[in-house]
MOPAC internal coordinates of N, CA, C and O (Angstrom, degrees):
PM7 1SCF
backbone

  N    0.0000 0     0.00 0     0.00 0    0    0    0
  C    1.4426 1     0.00 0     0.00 0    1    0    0
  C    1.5203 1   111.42 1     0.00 0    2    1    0
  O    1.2310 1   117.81 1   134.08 1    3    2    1
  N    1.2018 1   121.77 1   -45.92 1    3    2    1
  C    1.6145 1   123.60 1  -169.00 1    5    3    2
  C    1.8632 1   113.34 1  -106.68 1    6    5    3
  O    1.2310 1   133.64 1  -159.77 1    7    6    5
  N    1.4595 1    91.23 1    20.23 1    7    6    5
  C    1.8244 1   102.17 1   166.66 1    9    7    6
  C    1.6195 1   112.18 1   -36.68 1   10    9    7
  O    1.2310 1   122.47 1   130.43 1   11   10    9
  N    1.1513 1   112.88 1   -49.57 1   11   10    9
  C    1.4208 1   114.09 1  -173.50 1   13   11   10
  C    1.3232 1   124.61 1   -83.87 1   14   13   11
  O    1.2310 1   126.71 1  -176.26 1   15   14   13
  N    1.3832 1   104.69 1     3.74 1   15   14   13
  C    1.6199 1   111.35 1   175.11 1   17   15   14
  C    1.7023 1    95.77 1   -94.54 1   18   17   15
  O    1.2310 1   118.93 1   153.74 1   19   18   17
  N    1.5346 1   119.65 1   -26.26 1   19   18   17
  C    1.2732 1    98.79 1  -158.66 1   21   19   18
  C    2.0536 1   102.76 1   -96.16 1   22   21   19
  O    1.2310 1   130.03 1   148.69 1   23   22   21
  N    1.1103 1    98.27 1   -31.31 1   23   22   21
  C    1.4373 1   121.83 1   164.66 1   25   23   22
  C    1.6090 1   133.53 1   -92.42 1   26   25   23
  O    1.2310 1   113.54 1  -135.97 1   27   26   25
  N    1.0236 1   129.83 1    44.03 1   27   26   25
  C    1.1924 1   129.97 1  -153.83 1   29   27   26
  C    1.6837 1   118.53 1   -63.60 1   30   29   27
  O    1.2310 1   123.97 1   160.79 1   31   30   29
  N    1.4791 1   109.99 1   -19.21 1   31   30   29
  C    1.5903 1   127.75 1   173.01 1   33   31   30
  C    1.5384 1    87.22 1   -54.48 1   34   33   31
  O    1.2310 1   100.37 1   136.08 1   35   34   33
  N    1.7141 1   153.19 1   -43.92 1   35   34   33
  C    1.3209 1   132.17 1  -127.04 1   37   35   34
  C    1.8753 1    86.68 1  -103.61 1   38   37   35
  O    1.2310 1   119.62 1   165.14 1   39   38   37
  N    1.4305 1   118.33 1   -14.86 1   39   38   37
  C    1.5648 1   108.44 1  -169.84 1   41   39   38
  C    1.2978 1    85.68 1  -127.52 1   42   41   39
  O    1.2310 1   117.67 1   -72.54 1   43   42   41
  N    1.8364 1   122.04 1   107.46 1   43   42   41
  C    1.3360 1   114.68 1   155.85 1   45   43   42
  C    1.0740 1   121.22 1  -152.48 1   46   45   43
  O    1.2310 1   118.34 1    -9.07 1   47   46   45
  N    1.3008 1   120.77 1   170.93 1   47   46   45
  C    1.6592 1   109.58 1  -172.61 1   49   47   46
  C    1.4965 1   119.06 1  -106.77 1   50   49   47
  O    1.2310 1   109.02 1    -1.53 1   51   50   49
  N    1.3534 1   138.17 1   178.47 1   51   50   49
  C    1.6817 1   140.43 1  -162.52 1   53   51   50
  C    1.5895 1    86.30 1   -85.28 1   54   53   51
  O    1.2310 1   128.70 1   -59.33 1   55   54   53
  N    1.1603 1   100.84 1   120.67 1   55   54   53
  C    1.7306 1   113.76 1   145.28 1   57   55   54
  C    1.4033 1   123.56 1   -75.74 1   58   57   55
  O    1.2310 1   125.30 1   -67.23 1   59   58   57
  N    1.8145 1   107.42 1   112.77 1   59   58   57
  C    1.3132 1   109.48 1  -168.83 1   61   59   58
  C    1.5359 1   104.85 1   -78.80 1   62   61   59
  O    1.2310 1   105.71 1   165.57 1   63   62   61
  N    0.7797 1   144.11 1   -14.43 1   63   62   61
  C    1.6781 1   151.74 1  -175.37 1   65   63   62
  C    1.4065 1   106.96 1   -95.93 1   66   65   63
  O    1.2310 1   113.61 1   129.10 1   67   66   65
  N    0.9298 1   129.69 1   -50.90 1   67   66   65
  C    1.8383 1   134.22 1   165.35 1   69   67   66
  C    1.1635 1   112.46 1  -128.11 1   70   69   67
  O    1.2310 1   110.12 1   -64.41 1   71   70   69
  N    1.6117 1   136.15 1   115.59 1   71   70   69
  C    0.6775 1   153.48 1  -146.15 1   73   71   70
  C    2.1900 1   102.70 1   -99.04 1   74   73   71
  O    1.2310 1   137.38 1   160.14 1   75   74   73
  N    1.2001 1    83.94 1   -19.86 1   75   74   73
  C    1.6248 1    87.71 1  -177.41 1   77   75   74
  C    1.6893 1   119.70 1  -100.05 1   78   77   75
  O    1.2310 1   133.73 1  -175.38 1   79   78   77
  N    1.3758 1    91.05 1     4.62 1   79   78   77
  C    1.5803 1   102.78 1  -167.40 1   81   79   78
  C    1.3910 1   106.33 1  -106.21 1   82   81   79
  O    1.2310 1   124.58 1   -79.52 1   83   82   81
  N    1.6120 1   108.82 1   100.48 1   83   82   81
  C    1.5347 1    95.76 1  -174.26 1   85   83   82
  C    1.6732 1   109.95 1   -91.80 1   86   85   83
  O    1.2310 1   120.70 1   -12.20 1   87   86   85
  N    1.5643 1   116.26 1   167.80 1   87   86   85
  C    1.1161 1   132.99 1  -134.20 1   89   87   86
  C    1.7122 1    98.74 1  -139.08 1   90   89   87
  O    1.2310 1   116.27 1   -83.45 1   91   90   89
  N    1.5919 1   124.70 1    96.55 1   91   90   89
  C    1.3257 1   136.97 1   171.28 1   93   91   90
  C    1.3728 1   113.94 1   -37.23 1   94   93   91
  O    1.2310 1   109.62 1   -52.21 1   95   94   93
  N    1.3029 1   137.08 1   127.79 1   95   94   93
  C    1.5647 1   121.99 1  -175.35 1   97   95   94
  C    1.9487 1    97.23 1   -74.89 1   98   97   95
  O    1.2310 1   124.74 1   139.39 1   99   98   97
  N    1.5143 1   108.50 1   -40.61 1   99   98   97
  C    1.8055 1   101.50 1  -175.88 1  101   99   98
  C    1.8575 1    94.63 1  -130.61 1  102  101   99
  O    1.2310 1   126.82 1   -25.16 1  103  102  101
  N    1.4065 1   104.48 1   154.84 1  103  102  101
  C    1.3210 1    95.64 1   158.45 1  105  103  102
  C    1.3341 1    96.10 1  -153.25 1  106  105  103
  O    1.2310 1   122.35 1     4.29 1  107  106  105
  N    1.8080 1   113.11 1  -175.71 1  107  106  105
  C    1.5893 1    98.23 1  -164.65 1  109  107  106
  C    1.4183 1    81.27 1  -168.54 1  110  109  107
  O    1.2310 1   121.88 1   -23.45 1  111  110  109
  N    1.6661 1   114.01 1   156.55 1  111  110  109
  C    1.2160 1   139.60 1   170.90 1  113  111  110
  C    1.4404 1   118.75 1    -2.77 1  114  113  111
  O    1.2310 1   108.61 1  -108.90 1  115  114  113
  N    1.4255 1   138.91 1    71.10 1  115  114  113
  C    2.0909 1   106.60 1  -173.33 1  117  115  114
  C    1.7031 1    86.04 1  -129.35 1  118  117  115
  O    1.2310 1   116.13 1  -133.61 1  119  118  117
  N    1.5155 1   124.96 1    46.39 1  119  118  117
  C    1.5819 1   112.65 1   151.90 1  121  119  118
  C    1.4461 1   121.44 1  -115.12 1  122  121  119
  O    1.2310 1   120.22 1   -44.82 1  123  122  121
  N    1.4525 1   117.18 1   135.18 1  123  122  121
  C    1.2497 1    92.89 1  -153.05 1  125  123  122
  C    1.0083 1   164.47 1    96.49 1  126  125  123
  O    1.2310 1   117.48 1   156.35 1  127  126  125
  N    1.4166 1   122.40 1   -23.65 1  127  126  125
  C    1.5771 1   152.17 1  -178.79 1  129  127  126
  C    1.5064 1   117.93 1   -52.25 1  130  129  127
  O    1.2310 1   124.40 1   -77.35 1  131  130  129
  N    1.0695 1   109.16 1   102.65 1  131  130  129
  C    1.9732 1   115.37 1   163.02 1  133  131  130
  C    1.3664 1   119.21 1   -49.52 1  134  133  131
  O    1.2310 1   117.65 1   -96.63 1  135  134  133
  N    1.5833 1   122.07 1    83.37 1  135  134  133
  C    1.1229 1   111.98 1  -163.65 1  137  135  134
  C    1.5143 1   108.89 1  -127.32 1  138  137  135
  O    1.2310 1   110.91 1   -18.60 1  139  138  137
  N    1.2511 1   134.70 1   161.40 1  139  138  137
  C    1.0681 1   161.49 1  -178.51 1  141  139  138
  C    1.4230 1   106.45 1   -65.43 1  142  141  139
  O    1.2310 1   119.83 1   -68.43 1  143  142  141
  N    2.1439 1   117.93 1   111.57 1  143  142  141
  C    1.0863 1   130.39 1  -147.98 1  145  143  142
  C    1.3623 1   117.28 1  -128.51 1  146  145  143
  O    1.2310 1   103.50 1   -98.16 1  147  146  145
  N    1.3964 1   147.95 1    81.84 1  147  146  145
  C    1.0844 1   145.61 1   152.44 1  149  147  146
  C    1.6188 1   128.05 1    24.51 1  150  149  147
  O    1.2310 1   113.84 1  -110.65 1  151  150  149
  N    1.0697 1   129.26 1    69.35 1  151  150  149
  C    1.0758 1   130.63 1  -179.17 1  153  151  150
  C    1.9657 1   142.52 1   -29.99 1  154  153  151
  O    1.2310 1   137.27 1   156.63 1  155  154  153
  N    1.6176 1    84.14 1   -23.37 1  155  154  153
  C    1.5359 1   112.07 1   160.72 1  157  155  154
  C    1.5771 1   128.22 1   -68.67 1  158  157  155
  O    1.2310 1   133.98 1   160.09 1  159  158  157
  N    1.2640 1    90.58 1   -19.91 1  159  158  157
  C    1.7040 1   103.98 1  -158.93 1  161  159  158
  C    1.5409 1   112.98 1  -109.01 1  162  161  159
  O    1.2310 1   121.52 1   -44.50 1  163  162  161
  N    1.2088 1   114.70 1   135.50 1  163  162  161
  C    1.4866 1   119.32 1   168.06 1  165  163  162
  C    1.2431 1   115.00 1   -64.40 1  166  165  163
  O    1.2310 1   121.83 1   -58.57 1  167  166  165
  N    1.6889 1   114.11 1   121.43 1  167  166  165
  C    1.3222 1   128.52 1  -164.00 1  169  167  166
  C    2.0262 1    94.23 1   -81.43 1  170  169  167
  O    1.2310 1   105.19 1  -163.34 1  171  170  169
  N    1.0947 1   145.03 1    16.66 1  171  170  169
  C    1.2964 1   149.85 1  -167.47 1  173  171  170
  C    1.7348 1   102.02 1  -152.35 1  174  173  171
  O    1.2310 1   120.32 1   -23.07 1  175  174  173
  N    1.5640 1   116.99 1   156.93 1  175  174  173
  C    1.2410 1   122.70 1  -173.27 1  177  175  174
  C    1.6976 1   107.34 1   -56.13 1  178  177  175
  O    1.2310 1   130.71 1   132.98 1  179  178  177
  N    1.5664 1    96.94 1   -47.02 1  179  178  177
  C    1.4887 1   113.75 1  -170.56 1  181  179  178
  C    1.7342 1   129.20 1   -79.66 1  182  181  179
  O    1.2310 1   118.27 1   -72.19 1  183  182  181
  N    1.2627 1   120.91 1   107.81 1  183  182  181
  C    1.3116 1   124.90 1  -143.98 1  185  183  182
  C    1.6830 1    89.89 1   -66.04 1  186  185  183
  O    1.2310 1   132.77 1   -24.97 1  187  186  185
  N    1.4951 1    92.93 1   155.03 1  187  186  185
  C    1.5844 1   137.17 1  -176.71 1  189  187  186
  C    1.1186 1   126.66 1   177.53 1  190  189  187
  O    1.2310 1   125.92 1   -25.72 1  191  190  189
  N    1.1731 1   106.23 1   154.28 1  191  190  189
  C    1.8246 1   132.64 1   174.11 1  193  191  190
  C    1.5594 1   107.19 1   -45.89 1  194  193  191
  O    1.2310 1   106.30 1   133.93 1  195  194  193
  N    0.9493 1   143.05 1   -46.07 1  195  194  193
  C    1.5096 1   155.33 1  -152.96 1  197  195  194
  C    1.7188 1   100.10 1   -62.54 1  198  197  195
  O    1.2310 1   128.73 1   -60.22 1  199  198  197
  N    1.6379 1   100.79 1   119.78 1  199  198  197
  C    1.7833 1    86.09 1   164.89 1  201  199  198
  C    1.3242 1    96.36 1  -123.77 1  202  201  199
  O    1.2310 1   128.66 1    -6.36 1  203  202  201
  N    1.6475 1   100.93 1   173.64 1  203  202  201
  C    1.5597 1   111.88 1   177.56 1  205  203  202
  C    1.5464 1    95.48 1  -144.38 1  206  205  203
  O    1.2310 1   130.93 1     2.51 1  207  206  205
  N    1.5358 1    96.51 1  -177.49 1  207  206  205
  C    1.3545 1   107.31 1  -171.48 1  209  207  206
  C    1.5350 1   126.85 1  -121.50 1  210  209  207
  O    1.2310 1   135.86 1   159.72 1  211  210  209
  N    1.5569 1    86.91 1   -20.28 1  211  210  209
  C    1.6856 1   122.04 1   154.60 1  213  211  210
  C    1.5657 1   126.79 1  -104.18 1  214  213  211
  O    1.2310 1   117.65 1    14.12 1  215  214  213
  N    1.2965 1   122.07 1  -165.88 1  215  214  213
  C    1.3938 1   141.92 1   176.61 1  217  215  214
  C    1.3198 1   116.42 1   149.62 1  218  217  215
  O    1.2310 1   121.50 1   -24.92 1  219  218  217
  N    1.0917 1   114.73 1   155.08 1  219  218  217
  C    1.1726 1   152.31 1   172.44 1  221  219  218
  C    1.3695 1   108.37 1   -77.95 1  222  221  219
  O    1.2310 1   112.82 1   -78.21 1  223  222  221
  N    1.7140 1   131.17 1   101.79 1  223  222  221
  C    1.6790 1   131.36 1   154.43 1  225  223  222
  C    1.1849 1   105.81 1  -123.71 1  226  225  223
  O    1.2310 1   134.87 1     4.00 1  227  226  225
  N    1.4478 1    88.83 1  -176.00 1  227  226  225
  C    1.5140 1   110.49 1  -176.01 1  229  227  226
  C    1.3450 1   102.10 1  -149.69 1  230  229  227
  O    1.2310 1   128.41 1   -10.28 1  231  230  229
  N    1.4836 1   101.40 1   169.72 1  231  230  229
  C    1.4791 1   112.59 1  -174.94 1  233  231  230
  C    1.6846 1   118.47 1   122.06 1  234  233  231
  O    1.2310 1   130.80 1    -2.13 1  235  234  233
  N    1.4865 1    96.76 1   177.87 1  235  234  233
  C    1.5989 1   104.27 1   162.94 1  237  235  234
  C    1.5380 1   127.64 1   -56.18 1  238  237  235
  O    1.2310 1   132.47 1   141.36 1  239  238  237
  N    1.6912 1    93.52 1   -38.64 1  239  238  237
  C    1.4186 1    86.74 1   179.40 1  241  239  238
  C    1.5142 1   131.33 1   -77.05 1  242  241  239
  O    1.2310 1   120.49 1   163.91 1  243  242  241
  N    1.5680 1   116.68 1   -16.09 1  243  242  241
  C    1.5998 1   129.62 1   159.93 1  245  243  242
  C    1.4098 1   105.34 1   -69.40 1  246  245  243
  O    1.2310 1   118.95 1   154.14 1  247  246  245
  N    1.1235 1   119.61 1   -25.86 1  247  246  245
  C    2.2033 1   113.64 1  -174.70 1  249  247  246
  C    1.7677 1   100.80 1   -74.59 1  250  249  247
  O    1.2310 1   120.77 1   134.40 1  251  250  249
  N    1.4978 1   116.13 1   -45.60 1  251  250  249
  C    1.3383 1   125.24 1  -178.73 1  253  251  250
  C    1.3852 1   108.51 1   -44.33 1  254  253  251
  O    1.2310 1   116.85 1   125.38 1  255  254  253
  N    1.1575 1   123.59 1   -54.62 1  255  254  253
  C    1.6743 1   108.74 1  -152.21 1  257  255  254
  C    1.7560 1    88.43 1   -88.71 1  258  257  255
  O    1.2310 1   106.24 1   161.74 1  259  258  257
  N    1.0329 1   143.17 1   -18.26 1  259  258  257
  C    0.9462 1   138.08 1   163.26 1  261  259  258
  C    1.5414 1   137.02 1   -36.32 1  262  261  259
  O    1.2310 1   131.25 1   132.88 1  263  262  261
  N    1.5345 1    95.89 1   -47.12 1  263  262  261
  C    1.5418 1   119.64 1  -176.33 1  265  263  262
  C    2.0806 1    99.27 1  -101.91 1  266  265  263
  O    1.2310 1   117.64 1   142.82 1  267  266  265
  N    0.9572 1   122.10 1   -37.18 1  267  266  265
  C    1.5314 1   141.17 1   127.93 1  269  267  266
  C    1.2897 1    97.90 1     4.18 1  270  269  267
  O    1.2310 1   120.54 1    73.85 1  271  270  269
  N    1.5931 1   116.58 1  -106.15 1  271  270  269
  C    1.4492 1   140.63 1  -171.07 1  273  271  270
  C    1.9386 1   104.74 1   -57.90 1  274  273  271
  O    1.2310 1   121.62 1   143.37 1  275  274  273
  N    0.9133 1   114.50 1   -36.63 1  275  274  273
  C    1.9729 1   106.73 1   158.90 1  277  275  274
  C    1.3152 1   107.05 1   -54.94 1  278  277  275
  O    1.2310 1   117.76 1   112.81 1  279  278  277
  N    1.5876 1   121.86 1   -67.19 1  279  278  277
  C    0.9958 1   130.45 1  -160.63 1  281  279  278
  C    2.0547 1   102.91 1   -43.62 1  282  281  279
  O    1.2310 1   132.87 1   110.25 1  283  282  281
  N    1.1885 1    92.73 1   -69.75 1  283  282  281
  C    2.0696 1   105.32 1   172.74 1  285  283  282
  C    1.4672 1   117.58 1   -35.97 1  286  285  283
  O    1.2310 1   127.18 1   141.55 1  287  286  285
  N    1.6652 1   103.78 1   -38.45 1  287  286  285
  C    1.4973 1    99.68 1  -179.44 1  289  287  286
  C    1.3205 1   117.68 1   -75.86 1  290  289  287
  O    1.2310 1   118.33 1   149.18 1  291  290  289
  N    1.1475 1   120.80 1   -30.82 1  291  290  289
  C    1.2529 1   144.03 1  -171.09 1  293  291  290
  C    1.8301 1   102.97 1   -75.06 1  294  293  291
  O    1.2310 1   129.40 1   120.58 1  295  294  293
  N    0.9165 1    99.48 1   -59.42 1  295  294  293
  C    1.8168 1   114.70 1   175.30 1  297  295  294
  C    2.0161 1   101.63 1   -45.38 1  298  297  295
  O    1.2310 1   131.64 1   128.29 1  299  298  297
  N    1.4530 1    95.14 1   -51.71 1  299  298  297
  C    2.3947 1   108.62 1   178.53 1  301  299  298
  C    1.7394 1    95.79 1   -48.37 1  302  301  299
  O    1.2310 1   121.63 1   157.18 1  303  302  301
  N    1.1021 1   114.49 1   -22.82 1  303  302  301
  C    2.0643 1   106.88 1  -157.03 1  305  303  302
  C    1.6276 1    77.20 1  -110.72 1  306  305  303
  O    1.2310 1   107.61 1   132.86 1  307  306  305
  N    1.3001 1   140.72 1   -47.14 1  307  306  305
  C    1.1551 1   131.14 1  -145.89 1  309  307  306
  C    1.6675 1   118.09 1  -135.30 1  310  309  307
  O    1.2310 1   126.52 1  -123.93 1  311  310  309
  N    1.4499 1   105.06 1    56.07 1  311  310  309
  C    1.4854 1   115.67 1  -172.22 1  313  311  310
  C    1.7796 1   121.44 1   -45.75 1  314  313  311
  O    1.2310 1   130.50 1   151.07 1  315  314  313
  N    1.8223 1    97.34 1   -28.93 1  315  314  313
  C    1.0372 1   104.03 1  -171.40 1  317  315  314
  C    1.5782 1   129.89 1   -89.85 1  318  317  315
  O    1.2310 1   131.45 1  -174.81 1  319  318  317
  N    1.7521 1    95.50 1     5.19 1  319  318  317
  C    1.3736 1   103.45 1  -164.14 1  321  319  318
  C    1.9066 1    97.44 1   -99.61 1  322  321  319
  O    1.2310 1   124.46 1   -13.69 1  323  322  321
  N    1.5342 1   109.04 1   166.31 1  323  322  321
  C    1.3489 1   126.98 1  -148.31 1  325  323  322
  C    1.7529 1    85.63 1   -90.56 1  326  325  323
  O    1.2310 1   120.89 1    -2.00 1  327  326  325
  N    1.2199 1   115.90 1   178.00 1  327  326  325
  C    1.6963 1   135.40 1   168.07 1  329  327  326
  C    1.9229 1    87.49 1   -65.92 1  330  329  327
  O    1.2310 1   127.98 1   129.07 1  331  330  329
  N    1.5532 1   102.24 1   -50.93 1  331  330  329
  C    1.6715 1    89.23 1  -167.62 1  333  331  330
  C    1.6111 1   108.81 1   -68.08 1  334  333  331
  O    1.2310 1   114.10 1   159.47 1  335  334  333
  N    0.7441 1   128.77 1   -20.53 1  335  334  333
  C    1.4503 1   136.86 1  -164.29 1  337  335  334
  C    1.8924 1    98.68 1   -67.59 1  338  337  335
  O    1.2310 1   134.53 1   119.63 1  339  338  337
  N    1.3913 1    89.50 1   -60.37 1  339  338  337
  C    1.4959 1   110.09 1  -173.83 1  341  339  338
  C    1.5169 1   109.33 1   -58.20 1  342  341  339
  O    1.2310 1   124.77 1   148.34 1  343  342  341
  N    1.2097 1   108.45 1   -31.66 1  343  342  341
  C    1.5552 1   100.13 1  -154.45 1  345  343  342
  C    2.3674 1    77.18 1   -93.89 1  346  345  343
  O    1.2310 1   112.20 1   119.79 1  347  346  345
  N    0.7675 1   132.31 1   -60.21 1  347  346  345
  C    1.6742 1   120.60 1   156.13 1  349  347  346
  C    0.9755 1   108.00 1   -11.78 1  350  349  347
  O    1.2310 1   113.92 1   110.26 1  351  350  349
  N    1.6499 1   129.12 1   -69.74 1  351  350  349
  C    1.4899 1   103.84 1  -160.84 1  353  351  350
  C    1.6326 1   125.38 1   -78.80 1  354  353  351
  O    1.2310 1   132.80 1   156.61 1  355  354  353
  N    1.0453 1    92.87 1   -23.39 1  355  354  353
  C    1.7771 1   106.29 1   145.69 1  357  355  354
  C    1.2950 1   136.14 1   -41.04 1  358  357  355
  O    1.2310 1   125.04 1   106.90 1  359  358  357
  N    1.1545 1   107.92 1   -73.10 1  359  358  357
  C    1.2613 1   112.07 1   165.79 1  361  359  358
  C    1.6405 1   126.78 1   -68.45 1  362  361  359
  O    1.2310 1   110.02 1   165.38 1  363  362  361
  N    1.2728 1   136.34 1   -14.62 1  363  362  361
  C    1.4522 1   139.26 1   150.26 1  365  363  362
  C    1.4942 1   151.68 1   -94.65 1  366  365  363
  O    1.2310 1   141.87 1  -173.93 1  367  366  365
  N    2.0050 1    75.14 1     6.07 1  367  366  365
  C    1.7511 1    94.30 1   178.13 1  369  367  366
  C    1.7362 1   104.83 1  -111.70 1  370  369  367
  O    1.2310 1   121.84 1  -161.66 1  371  370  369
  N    1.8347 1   114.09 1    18.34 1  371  370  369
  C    1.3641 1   101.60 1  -170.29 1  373  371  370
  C    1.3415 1    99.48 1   -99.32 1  374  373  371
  O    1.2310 1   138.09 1   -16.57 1  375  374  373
  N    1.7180 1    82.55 1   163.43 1  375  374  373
  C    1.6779 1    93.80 1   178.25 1  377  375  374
  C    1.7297 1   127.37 1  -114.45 1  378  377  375
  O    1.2310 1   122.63 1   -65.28 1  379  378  377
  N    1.2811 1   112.57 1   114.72 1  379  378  377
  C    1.1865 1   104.08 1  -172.39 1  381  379  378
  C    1.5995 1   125.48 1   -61.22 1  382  381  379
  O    1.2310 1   120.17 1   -15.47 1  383  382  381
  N    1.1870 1   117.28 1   164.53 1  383  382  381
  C    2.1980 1   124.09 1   178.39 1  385  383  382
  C    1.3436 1    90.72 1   -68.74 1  386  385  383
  O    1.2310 1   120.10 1   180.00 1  387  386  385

């Protein structure tokens, strides 16, 4: 259902101004993100002993659960509505900076 939140290159539309520049239908917050950290894993590139429980990433994969967790809330008010429905009201109820 939420393919296009995590991939947004696979659903997009023609850029009339550059034709080669494709265009995400939603995207959402992934610089930066306080996220939930593996305790096994070195919170830094460079291996060590040190665990945490948080961190700080970035990327696609912090923007996903973002648009993810809309998508679910949205689905609790509106059981009856489609993946397309959802991924619409998303995309025409945002607000730009």
């Amino acid at each position: 259902m939420l393919l296009f939140s995590c991939f947004p290159s696979l659903h997009v539309w023609p850029n009339t101004i550059a034709s080669d520049i494709l265009k995400p239908d939603i995207s959402a917050p992934g610089i930066d993100i306080l996220a939930a950290f593996p305790p096994n894993a070195s919170p830094s590139s460079v291996p060590e002993k040190r665990s945490v429980k948080y961190n700080i990433l970035s990327g696609t994969s912090m923007a996903c659960p973002h648009v993810a967790g809309a998508a679910a809330y949205l689905k609790t008010f509106h059981p009856d509505w489609s993946p397309s429905a959802i991924k619409s009201a998303l995309m025409t109820t945002a607000l730009g900076q």
